[in-house]
DOKOL-946688 format. One record per residue: residue in three letters; x, y, z of N, C-alpha, C, O in turn; residue number from 1. Coordinates in steps of 0.2 Angstrom, whole numbers, m for minus. Atoms other than C-alpha are relative to their C-alpha. Example, Ala and Ser with C-alpha at 12.3 -4.5 7.8 and 13.67 -1.06 7.14 Angstrom:
BEGIN
> code  nu  nv  nw  cau  cav  caw  cu  cv  cw  ou  ov  ow  pos
> Ala  4  m6  0  62  m22  39  4  6  0  9  5  3  1
> Ser  m4  m6  m1  68  m5  36  m4  5  3  m1  11  4  2
//
This chain:
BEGIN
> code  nu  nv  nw  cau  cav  caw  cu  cv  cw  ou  ov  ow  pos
> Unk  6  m3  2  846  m334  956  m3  5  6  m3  5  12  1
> Unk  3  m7  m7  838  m317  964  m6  m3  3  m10  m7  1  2
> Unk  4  m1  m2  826  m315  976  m7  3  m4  m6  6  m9  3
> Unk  3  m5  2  809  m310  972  m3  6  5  m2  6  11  4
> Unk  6  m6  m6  799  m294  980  m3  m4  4  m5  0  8  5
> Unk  3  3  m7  792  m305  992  4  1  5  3  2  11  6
> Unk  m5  0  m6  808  m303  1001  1  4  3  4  4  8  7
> Unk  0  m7  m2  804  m283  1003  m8  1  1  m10  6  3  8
> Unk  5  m2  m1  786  m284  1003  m3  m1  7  m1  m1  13  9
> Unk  3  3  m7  771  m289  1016  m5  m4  m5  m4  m2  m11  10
> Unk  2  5  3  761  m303  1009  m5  4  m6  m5  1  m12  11
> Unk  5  m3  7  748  m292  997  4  3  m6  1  6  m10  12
> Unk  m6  m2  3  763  m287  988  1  7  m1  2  9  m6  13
> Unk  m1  m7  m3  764  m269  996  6  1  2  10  m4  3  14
> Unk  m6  m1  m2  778  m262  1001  1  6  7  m2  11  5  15
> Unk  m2  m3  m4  782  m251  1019  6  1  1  7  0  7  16
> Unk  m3  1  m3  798  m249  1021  4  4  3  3  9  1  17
> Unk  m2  m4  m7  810  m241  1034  8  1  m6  11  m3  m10  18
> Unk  m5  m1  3  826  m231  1026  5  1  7  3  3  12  19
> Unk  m4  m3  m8  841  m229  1040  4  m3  m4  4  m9  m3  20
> Unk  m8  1  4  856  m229  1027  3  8  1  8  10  m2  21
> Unk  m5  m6  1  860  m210  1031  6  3  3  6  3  10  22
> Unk  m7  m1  m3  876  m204  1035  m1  9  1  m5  11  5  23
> Unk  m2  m7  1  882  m185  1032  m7  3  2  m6  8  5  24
> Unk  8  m2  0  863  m181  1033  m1  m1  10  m2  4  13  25
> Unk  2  2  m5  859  m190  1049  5  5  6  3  9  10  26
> Unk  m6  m4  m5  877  m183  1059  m4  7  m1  m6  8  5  27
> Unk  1  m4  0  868  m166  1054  m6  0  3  m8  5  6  28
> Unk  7  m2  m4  852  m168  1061  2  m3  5  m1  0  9  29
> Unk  m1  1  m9  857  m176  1078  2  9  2  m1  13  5  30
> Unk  m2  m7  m1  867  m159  1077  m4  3  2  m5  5  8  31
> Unk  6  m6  0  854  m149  1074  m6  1  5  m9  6  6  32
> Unk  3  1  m7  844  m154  1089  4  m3  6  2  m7  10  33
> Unk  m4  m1  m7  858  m153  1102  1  m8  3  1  m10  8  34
> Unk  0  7  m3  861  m172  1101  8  m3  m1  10  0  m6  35
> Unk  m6  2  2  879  m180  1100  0  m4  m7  m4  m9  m8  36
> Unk  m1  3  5  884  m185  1083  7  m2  m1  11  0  m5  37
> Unk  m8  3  5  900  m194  1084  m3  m8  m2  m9  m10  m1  38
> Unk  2  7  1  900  m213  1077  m5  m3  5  m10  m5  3  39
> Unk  2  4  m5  894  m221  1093  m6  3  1  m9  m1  5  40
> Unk  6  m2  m1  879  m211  1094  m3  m1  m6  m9  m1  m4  41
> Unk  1  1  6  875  m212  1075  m2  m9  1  m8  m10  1  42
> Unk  2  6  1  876  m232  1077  m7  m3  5  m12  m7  4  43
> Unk  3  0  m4  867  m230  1093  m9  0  m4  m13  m4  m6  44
> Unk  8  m1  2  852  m221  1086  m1  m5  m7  m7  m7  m10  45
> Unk  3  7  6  852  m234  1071  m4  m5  1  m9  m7  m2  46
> Unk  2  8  m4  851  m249  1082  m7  3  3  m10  m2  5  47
> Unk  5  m2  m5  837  m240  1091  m6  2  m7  m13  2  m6  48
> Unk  7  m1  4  827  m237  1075  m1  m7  m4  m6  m8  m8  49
> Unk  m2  7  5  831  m254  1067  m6  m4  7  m12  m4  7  50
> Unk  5  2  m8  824  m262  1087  m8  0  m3  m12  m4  m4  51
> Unk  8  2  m5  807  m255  1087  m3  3  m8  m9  3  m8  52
> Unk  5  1  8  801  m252  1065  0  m5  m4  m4  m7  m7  53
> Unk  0  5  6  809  m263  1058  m5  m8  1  m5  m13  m3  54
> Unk  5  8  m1  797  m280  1065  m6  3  m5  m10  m1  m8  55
> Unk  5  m1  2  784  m269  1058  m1  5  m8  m6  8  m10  56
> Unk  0  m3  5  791  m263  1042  0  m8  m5  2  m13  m3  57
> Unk  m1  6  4  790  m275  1026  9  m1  m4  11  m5  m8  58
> Unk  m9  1  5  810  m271  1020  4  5  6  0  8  11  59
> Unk  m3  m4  m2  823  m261  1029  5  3  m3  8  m2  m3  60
> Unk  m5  m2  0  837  m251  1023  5  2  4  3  8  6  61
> Unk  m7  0  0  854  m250  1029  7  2  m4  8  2  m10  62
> Unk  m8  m2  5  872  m244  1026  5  m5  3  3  m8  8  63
> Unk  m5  5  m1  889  m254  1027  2  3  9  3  9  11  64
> Unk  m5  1  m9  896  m257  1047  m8  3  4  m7  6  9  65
> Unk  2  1  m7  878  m256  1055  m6  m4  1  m10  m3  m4  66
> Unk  4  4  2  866  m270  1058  m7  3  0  m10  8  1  67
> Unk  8  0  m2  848  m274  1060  m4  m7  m2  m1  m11  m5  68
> Unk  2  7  m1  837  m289  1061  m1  m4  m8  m4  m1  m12  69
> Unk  0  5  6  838  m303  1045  m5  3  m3  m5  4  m9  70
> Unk  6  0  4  819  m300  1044  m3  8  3  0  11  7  71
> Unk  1  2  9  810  m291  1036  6  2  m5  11  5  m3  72
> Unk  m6  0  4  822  m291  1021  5  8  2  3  13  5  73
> Unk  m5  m6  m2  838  m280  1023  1  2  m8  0  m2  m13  74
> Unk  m2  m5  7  843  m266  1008  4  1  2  4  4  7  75
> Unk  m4  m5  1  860  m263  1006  3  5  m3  5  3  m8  76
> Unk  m2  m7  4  866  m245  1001  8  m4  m2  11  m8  1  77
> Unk  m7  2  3  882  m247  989  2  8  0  8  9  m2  78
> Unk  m1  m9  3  882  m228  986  4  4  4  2  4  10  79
> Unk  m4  m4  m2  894  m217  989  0  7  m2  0  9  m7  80
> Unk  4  m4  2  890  m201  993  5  6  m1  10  6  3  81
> Unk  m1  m7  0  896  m183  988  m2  6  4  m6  10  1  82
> Unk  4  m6  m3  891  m171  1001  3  3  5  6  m1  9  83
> Unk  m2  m4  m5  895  m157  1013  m4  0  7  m10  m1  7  84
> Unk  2  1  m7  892  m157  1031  m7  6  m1  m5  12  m2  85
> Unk  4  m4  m2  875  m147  1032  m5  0  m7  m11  2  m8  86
> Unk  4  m1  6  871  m149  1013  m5  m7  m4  m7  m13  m2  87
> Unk  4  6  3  863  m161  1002  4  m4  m4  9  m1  m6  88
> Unk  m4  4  5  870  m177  991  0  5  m6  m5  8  m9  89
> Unk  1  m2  6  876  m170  975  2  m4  m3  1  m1  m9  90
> Unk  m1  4  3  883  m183  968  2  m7  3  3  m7  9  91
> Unk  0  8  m2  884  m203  969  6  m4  m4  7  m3  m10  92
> Unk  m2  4  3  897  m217  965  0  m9  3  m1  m11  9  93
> Unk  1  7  m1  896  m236  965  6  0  8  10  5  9  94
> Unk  m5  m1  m6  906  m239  982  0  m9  m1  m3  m14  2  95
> Unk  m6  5  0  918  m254  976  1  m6  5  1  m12  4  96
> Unk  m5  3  m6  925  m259  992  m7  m5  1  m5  m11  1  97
> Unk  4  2  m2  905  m266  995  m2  m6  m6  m6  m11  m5  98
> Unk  2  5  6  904  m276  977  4  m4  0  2  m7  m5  99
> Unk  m2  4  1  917  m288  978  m2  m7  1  m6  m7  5  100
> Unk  4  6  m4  913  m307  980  m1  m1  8  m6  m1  12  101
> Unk  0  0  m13  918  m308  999  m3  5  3  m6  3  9  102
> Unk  5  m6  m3  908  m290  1003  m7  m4  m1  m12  m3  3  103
> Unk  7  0  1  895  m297  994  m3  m8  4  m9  m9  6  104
> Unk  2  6  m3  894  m314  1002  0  0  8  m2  m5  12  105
> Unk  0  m2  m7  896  m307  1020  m7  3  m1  m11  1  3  106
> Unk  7  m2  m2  882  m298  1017  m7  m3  m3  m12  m1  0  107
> Unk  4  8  0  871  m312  1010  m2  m3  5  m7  m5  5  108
> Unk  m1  5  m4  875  m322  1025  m4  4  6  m7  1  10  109
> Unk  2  m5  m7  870  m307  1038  m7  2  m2  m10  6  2  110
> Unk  7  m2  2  852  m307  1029  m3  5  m6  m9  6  m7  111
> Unk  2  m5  6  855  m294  1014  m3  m5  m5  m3  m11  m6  112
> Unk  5  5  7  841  m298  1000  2  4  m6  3  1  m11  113
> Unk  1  m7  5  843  m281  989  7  5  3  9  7  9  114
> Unk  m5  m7  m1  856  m268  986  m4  5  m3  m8  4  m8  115
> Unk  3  m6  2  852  m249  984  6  5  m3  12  5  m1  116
> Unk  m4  m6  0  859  m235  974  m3  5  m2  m8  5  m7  117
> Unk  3  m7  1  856  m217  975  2  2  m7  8  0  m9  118
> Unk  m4  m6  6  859  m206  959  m3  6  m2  m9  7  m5  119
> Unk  m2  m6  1  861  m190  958  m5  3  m9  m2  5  m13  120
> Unk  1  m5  8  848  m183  941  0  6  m1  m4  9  2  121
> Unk  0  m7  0  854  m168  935  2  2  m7  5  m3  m9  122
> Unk  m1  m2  2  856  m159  919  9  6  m1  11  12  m1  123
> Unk  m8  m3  m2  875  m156  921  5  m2  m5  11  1  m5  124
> Unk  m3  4  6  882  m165  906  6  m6  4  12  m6  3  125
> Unk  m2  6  m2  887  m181  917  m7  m6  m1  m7  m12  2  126
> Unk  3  5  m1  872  m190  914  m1  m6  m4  m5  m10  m4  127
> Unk  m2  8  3  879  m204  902  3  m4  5  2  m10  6  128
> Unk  m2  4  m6  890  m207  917  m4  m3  3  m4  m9  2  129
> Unk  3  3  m4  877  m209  928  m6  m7  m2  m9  m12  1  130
> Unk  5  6  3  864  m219  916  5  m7  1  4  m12  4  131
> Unk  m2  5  m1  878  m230  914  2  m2  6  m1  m8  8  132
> Unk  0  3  m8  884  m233  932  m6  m3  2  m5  m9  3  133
> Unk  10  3  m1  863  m238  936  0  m5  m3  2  m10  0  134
> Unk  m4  7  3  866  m250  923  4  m7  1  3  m13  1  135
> Unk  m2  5  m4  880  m258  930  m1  m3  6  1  m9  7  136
> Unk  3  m1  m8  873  m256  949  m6  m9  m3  m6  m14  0  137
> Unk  6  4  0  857  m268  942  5  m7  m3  4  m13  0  138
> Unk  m3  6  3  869  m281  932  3  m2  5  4  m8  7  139
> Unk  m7  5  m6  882  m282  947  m7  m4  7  m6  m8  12  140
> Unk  2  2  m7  867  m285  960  m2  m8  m4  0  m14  m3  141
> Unk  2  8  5  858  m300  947  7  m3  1  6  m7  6  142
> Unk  m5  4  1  875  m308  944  1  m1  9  6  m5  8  143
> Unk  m2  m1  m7  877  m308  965  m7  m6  4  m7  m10  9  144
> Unk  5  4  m2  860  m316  966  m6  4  6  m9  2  10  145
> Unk  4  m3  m5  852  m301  975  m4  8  m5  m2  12  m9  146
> Unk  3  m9  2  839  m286  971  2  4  m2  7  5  1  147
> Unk  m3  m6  2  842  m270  963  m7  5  3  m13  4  2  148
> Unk  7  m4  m2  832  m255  972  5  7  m4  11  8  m3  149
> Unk  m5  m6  5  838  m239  960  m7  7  1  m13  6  0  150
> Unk  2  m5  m3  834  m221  967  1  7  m3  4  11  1  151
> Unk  m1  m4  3  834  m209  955  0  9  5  m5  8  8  152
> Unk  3  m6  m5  833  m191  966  3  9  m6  8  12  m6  153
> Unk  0  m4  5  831  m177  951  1  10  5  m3  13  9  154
> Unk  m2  m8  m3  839  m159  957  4  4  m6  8  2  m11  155
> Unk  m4  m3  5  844  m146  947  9  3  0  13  4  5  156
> Unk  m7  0  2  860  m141  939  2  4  3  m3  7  6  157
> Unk  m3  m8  0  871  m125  944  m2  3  m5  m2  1  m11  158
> Unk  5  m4  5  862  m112  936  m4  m2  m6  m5  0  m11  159
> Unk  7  0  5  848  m120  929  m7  3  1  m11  0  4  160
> Unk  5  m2  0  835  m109  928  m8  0  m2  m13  3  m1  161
> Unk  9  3  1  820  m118  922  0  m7  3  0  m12  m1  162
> Unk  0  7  m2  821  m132  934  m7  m1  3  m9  2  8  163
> Unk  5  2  m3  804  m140  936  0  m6  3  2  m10  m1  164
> Unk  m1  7  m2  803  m155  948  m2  m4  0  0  m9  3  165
> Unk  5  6  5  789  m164  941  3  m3  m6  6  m8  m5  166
> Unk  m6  m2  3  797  m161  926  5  m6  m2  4  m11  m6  167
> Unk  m7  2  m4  813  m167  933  m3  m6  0  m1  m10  m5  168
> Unk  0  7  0  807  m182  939  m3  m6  m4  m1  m12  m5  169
> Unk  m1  3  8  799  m188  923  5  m2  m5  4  m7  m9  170
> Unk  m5  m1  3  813  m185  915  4  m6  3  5  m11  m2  171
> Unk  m3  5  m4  823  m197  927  m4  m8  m3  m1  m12  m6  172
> Unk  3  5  1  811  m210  925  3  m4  m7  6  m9  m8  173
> Unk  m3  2  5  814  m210  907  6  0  0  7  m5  m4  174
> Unk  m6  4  2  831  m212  907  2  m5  2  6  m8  m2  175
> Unk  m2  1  m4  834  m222  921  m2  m6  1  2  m11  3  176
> Unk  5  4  m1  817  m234  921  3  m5  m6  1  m11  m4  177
> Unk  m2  5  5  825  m245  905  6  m3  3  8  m7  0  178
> Unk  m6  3  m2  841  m250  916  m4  m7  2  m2  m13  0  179
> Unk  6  5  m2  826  m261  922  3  m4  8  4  m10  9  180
> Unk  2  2  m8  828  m261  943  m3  m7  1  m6  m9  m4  181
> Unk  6  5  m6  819  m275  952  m4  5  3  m10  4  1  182
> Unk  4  m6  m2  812  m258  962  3  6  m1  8  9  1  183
> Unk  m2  m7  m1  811  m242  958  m3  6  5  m9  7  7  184
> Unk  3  m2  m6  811  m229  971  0  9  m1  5  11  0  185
> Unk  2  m8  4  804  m208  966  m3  3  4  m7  1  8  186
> Unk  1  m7  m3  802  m192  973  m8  m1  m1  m10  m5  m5  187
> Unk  6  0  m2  784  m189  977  1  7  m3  4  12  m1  188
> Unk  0  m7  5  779  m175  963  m4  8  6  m9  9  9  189
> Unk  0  m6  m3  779  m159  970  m1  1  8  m4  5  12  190
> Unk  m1  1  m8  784  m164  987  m7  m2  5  m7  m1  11  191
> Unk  4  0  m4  766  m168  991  m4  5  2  m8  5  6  192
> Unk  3  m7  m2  760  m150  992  m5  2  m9  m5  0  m15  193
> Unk  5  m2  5  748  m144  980  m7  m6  m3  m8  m12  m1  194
> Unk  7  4  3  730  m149  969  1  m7  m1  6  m8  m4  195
> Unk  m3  8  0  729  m170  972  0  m2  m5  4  m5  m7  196
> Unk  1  5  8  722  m175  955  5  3  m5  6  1  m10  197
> Unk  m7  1  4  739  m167  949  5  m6  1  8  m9  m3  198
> Unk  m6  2  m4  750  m175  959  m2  m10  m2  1  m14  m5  199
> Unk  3  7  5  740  m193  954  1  m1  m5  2  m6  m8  200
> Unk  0  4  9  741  m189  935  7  0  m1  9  m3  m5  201
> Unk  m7  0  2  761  m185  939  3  m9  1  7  m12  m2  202
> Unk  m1  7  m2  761  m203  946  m3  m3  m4  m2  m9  m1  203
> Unk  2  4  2  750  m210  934  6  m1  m7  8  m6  m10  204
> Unk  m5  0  4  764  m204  922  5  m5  0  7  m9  m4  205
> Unk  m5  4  m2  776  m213  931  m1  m7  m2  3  m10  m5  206
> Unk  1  7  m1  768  m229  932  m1  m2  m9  m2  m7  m11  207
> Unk  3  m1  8  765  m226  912  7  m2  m2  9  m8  m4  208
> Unk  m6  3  2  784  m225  909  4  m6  5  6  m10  1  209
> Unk  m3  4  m4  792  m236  923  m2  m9  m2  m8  m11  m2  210
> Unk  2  7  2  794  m255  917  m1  m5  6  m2  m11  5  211
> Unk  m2  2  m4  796  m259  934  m5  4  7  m7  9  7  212
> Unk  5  m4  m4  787  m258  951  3  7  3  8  11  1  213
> Unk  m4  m9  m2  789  m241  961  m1  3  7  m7  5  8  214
> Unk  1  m3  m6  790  m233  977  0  7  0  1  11  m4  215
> Unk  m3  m8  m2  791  m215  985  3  0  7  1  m3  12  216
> Unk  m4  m1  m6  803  m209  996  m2  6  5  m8  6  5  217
> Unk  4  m3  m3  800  m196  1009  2  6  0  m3  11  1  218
> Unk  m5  m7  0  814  m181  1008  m1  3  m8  m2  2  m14  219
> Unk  5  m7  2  808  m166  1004  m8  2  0  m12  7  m1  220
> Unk  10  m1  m2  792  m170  1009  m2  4  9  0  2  14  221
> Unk  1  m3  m10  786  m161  1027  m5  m8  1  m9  m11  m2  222
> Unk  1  5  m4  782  m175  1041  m9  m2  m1  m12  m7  m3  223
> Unk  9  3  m1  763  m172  1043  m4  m1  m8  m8  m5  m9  224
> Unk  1  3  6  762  m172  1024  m1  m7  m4  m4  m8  m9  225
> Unk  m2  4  2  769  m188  1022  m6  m6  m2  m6  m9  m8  226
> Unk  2  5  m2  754  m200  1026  m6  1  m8  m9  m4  m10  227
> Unk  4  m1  3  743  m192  1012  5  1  m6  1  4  m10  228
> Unk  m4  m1  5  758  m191  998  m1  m7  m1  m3  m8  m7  229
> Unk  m1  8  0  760  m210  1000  m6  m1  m3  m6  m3  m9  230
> Unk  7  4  2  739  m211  997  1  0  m8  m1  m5  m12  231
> Unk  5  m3  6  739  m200  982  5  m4  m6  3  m5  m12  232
> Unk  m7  4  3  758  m210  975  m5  m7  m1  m5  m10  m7  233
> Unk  4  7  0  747  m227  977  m6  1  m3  m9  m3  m7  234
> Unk  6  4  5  732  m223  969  4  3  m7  2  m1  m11  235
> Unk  m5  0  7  743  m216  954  4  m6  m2  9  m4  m4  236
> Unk  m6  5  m2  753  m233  954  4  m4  5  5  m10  5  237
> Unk  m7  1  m2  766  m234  965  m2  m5  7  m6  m3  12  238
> Unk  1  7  m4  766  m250  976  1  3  7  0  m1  11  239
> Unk  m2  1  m8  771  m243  993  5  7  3  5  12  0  240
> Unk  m4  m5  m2  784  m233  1001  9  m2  3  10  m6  7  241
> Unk  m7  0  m3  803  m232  1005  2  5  6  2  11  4  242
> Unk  m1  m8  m3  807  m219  1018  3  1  5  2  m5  8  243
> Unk  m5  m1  m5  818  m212  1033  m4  4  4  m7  2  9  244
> Unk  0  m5  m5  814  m196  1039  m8  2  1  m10  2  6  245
> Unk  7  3  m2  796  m197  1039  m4  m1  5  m9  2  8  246
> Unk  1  5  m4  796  m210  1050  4  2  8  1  3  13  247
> Unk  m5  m2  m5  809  m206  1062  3  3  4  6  2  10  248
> Unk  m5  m7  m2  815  m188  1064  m2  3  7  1  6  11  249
> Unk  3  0  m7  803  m188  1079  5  m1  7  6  3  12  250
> Unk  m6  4  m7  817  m198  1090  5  3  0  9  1  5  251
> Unk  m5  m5  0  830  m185  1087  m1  4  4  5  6  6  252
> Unk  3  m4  m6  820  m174  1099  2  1  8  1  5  12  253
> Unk  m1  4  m8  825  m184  1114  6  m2  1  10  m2  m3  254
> Unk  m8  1  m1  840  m188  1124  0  m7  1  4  m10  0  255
> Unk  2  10  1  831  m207  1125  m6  1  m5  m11  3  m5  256
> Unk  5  2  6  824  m211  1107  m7  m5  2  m13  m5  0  257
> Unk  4  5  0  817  m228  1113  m9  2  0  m13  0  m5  258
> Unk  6  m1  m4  799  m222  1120  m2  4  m7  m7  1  m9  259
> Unk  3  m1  3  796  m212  1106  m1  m1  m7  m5  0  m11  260
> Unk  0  4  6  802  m222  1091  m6  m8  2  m9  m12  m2  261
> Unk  3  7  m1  792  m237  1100  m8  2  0  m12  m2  m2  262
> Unk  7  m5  1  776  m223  1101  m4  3  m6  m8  0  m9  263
> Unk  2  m2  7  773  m211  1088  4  m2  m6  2  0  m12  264
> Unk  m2  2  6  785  m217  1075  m3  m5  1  m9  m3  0  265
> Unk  2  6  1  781  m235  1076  m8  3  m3  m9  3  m9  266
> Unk  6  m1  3  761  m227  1075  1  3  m6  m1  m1  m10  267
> Unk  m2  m3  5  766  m217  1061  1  m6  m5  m5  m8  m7  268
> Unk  m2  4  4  773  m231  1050  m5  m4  0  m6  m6  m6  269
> Unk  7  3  2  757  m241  1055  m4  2  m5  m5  m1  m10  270
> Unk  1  m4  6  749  m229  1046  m1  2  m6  m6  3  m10  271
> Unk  0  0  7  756  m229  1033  0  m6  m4  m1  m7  m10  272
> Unk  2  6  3  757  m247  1031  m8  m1  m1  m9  m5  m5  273
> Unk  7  0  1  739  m247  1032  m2  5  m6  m4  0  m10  274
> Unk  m1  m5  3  738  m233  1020  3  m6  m9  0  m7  m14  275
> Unk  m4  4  6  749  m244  1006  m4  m7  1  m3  m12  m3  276
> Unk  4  9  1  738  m261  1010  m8  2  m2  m12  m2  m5  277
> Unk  5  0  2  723  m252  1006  0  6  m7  m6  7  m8  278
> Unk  1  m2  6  727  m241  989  7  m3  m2  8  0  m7  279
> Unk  m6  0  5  744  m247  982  m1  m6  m4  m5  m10  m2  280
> Unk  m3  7  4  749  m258  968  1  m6  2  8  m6  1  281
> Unk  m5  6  m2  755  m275  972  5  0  m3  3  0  m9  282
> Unk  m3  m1  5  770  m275  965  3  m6  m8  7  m6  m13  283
> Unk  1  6  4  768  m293  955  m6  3  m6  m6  0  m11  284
> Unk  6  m6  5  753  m281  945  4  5  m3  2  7  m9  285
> Unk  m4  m2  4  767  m271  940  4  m1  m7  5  2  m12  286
> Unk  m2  4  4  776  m284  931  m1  3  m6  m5  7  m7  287
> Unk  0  m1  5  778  m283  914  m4  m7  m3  m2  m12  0  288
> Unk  1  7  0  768  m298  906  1  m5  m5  0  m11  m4  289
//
């Protein structure tokens, strides 16, 4: 029998929680601020963001081979990603090696509550593959006895010319929101920039089609925007937040993260858990009834 969202929330059944699943992305931004990105510094700065957010996050996410504490709930990523050094995910597949009985019960035993996968929505003509993979992703995590968190991220195609990303991520929901997640986790409409009582009715949409609770993620959002994107995401619906770079990208600046992951990120994530305790959803109000 699965967990419920209690296992990823904070007791009002809000959600804050901390993303540190990224790969090919993260290598490039240590880069890009003159920091070493081989493995051992990559796991380095994992462990150093997992230390001082995660006591203070309601969930954490993680990728396969690096730890972080039992509590609050751990999110495994299964997704495998398609992407070049410098560029963005463009496509996603189930990553196998992490779904057998034995992966899945090691990672049970280490504290995993919930697995995550990204998917790639795009107007490419793959997206039966991809509805169907989401689908299996949510049946394999229920059968395993753990969470499904499903992370639609709507981009457009090669040469699509009228790519809108409201739009876009509407479109996602409806396809995507019937595989029926445990959580589902969405782009923040219009990146959080523009008129707020838009960006609320795009999120009231959401919360209209979505059969299931809902989060926002943080990329593509700018940092100082983030704290006011979450509000305007929660009072449209959405229970809380998932997110990485947001929270974080601050400690990539330094040649010792500790001191300012333990300072202004940690404040920052306050923030926004305050922020999510005083307009979101609880996610047992989302339910269906």
């Amino acid at each position: 029998m699965s967990p419920t969202l209690d296992a990823l929330a904070y007791d009002d059944g809000t959600f804050a929680m901390v993303a540190m699943d990224q790969r090919e992305s993260l290598r490039t931004m240590l880069a890009e601020h003159g920091r070493p990105d081989d493995p051992t510094a990559i796991a380095a700065f994992k462990a150093a963001v997992a230390q001082h957010l995660a006591p203070l996050a309601s969930g954490f996410l993680i990728d396969a081979g690096y730890e972080a504490p039992a509590e609050p709930g751990l999110i495994l990523a299964v997704d495998q990603l398609t992407q070049e050094r410098g560029g963005p995910v463009t496509d996603t597949h189930l990553d196998r090696t992490q779904l057998d009985d034995k992966a899945l019960a090691a990672a049970k035993a280490r504290g995993v509550v919930a697995l995550k996968l990204l998917v790639i929505w795009k107007r490419d003509g793959h997206e039966a593959r991809r509805l169907e993979m989401a689908r299996e992703f949510v049946e394999l995590s229920r059968a395993a006895g753990l969470l499904s968190v499903l992370e639609p991220v709507a981009q457009a195609a090669p040469g699509e010319a009228d790519f809108e990303l409201d739009r876009a991520i509407v479109a996602a929901a409806e396809a995507l929101g019937p595989v029926g997640p445990d959580l589902y986790k969405a782009q923040v409409p219009s990146r959080g920039i523009g008129p707020a009582d838009a960006i609320v009715k795009t999120c009231e949409q959401l919360t209209g089609i979505l059969p299931v609770p809902w989060v926002v993620l943080s990329n593509g959002v700018a940092r100082d925007d983030f704290p006011l994107a979450v509000e305007l995401a929660c009072t449209g619906g959405a229970s809380g937040t998932l997110a990485g770079r947001a929270l974080w990208t601050p400690a990539l600046e330094t040649d010792d993260p500790a001191p300012v992951l333990a300072g202004r990120c940690r404040d920052r994530l306050a923030e926004i858990a305050a922020i999510v305790h005083r307009t979101a959803r609880p996610w047992h109000a989302a339910r269906p009834s």
